[in-house]
N, C-alpha and C positions, 0 to 999 in steps of 0.2 A: 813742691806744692802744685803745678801746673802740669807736673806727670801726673800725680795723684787722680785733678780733676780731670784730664782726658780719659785716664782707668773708669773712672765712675763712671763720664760721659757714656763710653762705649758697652761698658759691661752692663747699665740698667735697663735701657731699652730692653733686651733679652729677659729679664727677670718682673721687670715691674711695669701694669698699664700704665697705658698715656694717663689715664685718670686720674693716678697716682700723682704724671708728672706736671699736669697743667698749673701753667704760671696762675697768678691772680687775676688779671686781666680774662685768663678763659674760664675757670673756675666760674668768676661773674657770670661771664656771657651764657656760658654752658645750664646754669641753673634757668635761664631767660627761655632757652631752646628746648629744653627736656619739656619746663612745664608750655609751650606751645605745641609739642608734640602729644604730649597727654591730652592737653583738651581736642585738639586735631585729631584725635587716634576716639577718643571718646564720640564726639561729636559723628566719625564716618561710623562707628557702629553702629547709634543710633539711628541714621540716615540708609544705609545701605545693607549691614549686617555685621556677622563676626566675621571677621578674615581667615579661611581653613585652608584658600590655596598656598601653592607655594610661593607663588611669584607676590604675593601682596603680602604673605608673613616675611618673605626676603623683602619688600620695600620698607617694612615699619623698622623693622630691623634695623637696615641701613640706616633710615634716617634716624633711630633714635642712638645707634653709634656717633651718629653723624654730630648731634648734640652733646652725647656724652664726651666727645672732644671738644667742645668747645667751639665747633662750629671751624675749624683748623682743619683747611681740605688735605694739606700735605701727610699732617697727622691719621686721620680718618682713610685716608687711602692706604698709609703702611700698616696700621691698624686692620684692616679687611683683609688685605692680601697675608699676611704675617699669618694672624690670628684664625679668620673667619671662613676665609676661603677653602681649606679642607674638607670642613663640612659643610657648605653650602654648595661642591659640589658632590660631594655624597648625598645631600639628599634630591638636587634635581638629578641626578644619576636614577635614585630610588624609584623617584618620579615618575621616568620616561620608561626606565626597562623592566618596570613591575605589571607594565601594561603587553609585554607580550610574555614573560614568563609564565603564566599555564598554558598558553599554546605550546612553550618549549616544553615544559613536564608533561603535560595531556598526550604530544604527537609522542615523546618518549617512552611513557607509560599506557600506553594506549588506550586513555581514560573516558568512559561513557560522556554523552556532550547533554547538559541538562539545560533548561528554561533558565535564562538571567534577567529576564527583564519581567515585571509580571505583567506591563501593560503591551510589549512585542513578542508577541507566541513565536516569531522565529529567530527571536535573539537566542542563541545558546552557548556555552561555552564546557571546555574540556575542565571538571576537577572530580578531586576524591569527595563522596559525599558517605560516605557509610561509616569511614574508620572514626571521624571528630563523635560522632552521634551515638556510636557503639562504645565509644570510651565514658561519655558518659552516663549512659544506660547504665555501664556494668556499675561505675560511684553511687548511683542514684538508683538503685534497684529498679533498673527498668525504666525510669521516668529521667523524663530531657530536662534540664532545669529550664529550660528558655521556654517553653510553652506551658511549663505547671504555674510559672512568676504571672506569667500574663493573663490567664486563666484566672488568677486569684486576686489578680492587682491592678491589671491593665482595662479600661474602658473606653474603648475607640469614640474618638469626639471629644474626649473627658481630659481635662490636662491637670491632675491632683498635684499635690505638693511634691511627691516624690518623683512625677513624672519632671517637673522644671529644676528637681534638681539633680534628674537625669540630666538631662540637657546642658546645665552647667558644668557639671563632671565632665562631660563627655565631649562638650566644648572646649576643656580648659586643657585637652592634651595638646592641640596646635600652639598655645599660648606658653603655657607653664615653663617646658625647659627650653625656649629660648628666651625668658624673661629670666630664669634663673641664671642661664649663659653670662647675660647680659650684662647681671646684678656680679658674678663670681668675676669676672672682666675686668669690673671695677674695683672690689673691694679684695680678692685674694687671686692675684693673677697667675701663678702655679698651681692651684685647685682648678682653676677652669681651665687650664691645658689636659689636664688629665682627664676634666670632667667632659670635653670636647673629643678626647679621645676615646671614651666609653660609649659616647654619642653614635661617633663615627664606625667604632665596630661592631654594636650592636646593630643596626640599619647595616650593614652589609650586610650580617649574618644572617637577618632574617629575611633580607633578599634574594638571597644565596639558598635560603629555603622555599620563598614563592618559587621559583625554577625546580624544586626538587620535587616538589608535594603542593599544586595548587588543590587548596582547600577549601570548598564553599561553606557560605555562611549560614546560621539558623534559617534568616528570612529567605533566603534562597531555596531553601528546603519545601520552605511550605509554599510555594508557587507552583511545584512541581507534583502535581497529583496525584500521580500513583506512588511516587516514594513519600509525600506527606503522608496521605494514608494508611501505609503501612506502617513505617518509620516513628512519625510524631503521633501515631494512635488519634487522629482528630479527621472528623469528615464536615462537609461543607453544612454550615447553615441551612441552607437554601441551594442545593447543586445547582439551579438554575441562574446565581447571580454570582458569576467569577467572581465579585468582592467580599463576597461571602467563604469564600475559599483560599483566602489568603489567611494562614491560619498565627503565624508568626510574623506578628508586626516589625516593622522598625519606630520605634518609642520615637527616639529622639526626633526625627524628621516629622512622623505626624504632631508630634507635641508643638513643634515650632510652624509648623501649617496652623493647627488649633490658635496658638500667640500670635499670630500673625508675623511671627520671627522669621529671619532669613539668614543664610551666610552666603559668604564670596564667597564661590569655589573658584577652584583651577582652572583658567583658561585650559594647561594638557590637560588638567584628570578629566573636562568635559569631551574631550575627543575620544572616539571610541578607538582608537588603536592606543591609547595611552592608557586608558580607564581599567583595571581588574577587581573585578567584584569576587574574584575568588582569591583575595592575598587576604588569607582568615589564618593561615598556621604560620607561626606560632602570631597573636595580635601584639602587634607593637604599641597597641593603643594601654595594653594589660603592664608590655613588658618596659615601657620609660618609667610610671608609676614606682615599680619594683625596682628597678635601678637606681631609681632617686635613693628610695630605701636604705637598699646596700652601698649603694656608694657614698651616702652623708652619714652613715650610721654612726660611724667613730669623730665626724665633725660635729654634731649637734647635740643639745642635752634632752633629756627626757622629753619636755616639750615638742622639740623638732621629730623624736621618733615618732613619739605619739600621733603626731600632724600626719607624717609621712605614711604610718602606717596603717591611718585611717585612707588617706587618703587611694592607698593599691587598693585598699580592701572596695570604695566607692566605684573606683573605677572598674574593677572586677565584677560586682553587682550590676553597674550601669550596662558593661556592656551584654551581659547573659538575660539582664530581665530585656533589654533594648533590643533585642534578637540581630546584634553584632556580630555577635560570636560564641562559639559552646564554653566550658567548661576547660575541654581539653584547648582550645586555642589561648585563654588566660592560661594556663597553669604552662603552656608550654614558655609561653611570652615570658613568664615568671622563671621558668629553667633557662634562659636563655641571659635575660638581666641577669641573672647569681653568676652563671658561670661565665661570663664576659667580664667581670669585676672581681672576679678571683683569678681569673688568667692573668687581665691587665696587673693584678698588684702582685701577683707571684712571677711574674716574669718581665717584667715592664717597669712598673712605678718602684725604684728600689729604695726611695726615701721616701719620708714621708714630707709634702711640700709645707712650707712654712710660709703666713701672711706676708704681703709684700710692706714695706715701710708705710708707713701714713703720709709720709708727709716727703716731697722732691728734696735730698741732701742739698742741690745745688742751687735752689733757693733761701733756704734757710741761713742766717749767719753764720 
């Protein structure tokens, strides 16, 4: 009987969260800590913004693991390191070298250097600006879907319904799949090994593609006057008021200037050797959406596809009318999620994971 329980002791940890295994003593405690972190995590957005950098999505994080143990440092430490740590340096990886990858690609491909800033006329930076915008011309008989959306929909000053819930879409990619990490941690802890490893390969690969093809974005386009011009078929209001000539908004940011809204950025993403305003190919903002998609599709019922599939499709809308990203940077996002989740499970995942116990065997009678 005492070999038995040493087998179990050793072999669960590997297989099932702490979550799973917290005494009653932390259970209690743990429900005391979650809900002071929900009103804490409430309260700083209201006060200060949504949290988009990395280093403050990495602290709520922490601290709400930190909770979901039970408030148990020893636990929450082998917990991070075990668990978490793979990807959280994969993404401040992302972070740090997605800010010089188009100068890698640009010096390589020796790519024209355009306007990046619309209010420093000598910010410039090396990307491809032709190939996203000629892609979708050719879908779109000629017409950009980013400047025909705005055109028809957008009214600078104006924050419509659809405009705030661009905003929340478009917000909710920082949040989403580390809350869902979080939640799968807890409740099925071989689904989120897996689901942390689709995480992890996905964000290389389309890092791995900022170095290869830096690609500017809509709003980028229309800053730059003589390819707006030509390109997005749109001439200035007023040639004499540059704000007049910004022809491709960014939605979201003005909508939340209009609300009086704000987010935490990045202490890196604010440094200019960190910051790339041309990692547009493939949008990973397109391509988590579309992975959620495909990788829960055989875990959830109608309902969950349904949710999920509205929800790539929101996001896709957000960011082409939000002048984020073309056309071609979603659908690429979208080829990138499919085939990261058929690789992973055709050569990688070769069972299929099964929920972990409800309830710690070595408590129970």
């Amino acid at each position: 009987m005492t070999a038995e329980l040493e087998q179990t002791t050793t072999a669960l940890p590997h297989d099932v969260s702490p979550w799973r295994l917290a005494g009653l003593k932390a259970r209690q405690r743990r429900r005391r800590l979650l809900l002071a972190v929900v009103v804490t995590f409430t309260l700083s957005v209201a006060i200060a913004g949504v949290p988009t950098g990395r280093e403050w999505l990495t602290f709520w994080m922490l601290l709400t693991l930190f909770a979901a143990c039970g408030g148990e440092w020893g636990v929450w430490r082998r917990a991070v390191v075990r668990d978490w740590l793979p990807l959280l340096a994969v993404l401040f990886a992302y972070d740090l070298l997605r800010g010089v990858a188009n100068e890698i690609g640009g010096r390589l491909f020796s790519l024209q250097r355009w306007q990046s800033n619309p209010t420093v006329s000598v910010a410039s930076i090396r990307a491809h600006m032709y190939a996203p915008i000629n892609f979708d011309k050719i879908l779109f008989a000629g017409r950009v879907p980013t400047v025909w959306l705005q055109q028809h929909f957008y009214d600078p000053g104006v924050a419509h319904w659809y405009d705030r819930l661009a905003v929340i879409v478009y917000l909710s990619h920082f949040l989403v799949s580390l809350v869902l990490a979080i939640v799968l941690w807890c409740v099925n802890y071989p689904l989120f090994r897996r689901y942390i490893a689709a995480l992890v390969a996905l964000t290389i690969a389309t890092l791995a593609t900022y170095v290869l093809f830096p690609a500017a974005p809509p709003w980028m386009a229309g800053i730059n006057n003589a390819f707006r011009d030509q390109h997005l078929a749109v001439r200035c209001v007023d040639p004499q008021v540059a704000s007049s000539c910004v022809q491709v908004h960014r939605v979201v940011q003005d909508t939340l200037h209009v609300l009086g809204g704000s987010t935490v950025d990045s202490a890196v993403e604010k440094g200019a050797a960190y910051s790339n305003a041309v990692a547009a190919m493939p949008s990973l903002h397109a391509a988590i959406p579309m992975l959620l998609l495909v990788f829960f599709w055989r875990e959830v019922r109608t309902r969950g596809k349904i949710g999920l599939s509205v929800y790539a499709a929101l996001m896709a809308l957000t960011l082409v009318y939000g002048g984020e990203h073309y056309v071609a940077d979603v659908v690429a996002g979208w080829v990138y999620a499919i085939v990261v989740t058929v690789v992973l499970r055709r050569f990688f995942f070769r069972t299929q994971p099964t929920e972990a116990p409800a309830e710690n065997p070595l408590t129970t009678r």
